[in-house]
N, C-alpha and C positions, 0 to 999 in steps of 0.2 A: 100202174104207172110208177117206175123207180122214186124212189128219193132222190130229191137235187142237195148241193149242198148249204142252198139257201133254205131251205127244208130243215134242214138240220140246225143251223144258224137261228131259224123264227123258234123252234123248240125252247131252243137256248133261252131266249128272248124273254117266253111265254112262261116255262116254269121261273123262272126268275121273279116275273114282274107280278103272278098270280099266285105266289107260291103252293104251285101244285103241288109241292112236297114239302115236310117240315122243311122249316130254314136251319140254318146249321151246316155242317160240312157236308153231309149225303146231299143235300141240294147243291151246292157251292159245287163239288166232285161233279154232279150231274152238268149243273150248268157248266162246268168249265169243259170236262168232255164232251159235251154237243158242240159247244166252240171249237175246240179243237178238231171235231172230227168234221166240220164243215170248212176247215180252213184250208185242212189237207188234201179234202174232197174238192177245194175250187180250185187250189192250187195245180190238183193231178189235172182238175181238166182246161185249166190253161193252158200247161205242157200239152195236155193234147191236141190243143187250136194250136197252139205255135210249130208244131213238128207236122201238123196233117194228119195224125195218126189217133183216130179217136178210141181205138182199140189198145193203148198204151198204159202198161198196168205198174207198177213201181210200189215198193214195203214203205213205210212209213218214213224208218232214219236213212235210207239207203236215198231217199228224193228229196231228203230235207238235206243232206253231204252234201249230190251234187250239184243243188242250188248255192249251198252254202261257197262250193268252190269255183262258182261262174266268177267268170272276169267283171261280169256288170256288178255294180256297187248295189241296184236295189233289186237284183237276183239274189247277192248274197243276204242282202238283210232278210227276204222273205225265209230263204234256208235257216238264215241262224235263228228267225222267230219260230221258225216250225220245229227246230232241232231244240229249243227251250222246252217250245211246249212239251212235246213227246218225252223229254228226259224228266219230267217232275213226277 
């Protein structure tokens, strides 16, 4: 069974809250990329409820741009949150 990216998301959640790993930045790093990589994962698959196209595959800054450039105000916010995260 795939990973969802609410999967990814509870990770986050879980080492965080159990610290399954020392605390410090190696956690901090972990937890904040399981967030991230669950945001981008729900994100991709929004886009691909909205387009019909569950097969729609998109790079990371290249999906966070052309959200960032949608005419809707909370299209682009989603883009410029995703274009933050991926650029740290």
């Amino acid at each position: 069974m795939p990973i969802t990216p609410s999967d990814y998301l509870t990770v986050a959640r879980d080492l965080f809250i159990r610290r399954a790993v020392s605390s410090g930045e190696p956690c901090m790093r972990t937890v904040a990329g399981r967030a991230y990589y669950g945001a981008y994962l729900a994100t991709l698959e929004m886009v691909r409820v909205a387009y019909g196209n569950p097969l729609f595959r998109a790079r990371h800054r290249p999906l966070a741009k052309a959200l960032k450039a949608s005419p809707h105000p909370d299209v682009r916010e989603v883009g410029s949150l995703l274009l933050g995260m991926c650029e740290c």
